[in-house]
N, C-alpha and C positions, 0 to 999 in steps of 0.2 A: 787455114782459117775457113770459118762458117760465112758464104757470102747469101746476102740475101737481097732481093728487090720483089718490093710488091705496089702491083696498081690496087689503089681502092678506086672505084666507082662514087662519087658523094651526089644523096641528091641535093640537087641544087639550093633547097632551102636551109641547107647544112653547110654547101662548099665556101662559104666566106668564115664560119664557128667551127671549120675543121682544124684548124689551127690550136684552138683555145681547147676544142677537145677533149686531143690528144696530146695535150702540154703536159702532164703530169704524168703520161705514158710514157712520152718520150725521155721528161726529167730523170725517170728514177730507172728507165732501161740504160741511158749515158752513164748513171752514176755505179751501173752492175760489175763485178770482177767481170773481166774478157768481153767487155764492149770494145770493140775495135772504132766503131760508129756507128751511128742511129741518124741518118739525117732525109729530110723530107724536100721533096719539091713538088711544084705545079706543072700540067701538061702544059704546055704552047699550043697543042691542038684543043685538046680539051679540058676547058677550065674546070670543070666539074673531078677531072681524075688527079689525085695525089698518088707521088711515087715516092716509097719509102726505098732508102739506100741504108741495110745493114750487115756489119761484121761481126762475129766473134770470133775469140781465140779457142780453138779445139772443141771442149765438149761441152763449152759454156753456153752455147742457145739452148741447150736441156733444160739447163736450170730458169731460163730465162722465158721460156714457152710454161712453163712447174710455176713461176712466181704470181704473188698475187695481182701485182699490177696488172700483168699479164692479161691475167683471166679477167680482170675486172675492166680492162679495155675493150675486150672481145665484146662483153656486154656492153658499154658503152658506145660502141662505133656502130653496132648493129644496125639501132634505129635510122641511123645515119644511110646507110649506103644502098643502092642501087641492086648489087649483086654483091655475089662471093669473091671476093679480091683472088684477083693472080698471083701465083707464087713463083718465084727459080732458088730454089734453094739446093746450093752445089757446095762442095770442100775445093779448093783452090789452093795453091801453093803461095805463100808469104806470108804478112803479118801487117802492110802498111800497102798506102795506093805508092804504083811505082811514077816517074816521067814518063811522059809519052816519047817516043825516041824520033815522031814526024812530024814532030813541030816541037821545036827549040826557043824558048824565049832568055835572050839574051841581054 
């Protein structure tokens, strides 16, 4: 699989409508062949940064980075942010998150 995490930077006068957004960013990249996941959270250190958690299956962020939502985020998030979000985008072996094997909940 395609794993991805990326920090946005939001500026502050944005980070409470970062949400609202990218709601329809997030809708219709969920709704893509070979979304694994698309899911967002807030730093604890800094409220200002959102951490996007995304997967696909094989060669499907191609089409997914090619879509128009896509491209029409990029411009929408723009005016929004700080700097140039961080990327880690790596291939990983599986399909699904695994257990964690050091902590067991029973």
């Amino acid at each position: 699989m395609i794993f991805i995490v990326v920090k946005f930077k939001v500026k502050p006068e944005w980070t409470e409508r970062w949400p609202e957004l990218t709601a329809g960013f997030t809708a219709a990249t969920r709704s893509e062949p070979g979304n694994l996941w698309f899911d967002w959270s807030r730093s604890l250190e800094d409220p200002n940064e959102y951490v996007l958690v995304e997967a696909f299956k094989d060669d499907a962020a191609g089409a997914h980075v090619n879509s128009d939502h896509f491209q029409q985020a990029m411009k929408d998030m723009l005016p929004a942010l700080v700097e140039t979000p961080q990327i880690i985008n790596t291939l990983i072996d599986g399909q699904e998150w695994s257990r964690m094997g050091e902590l067991t909940v029973e």
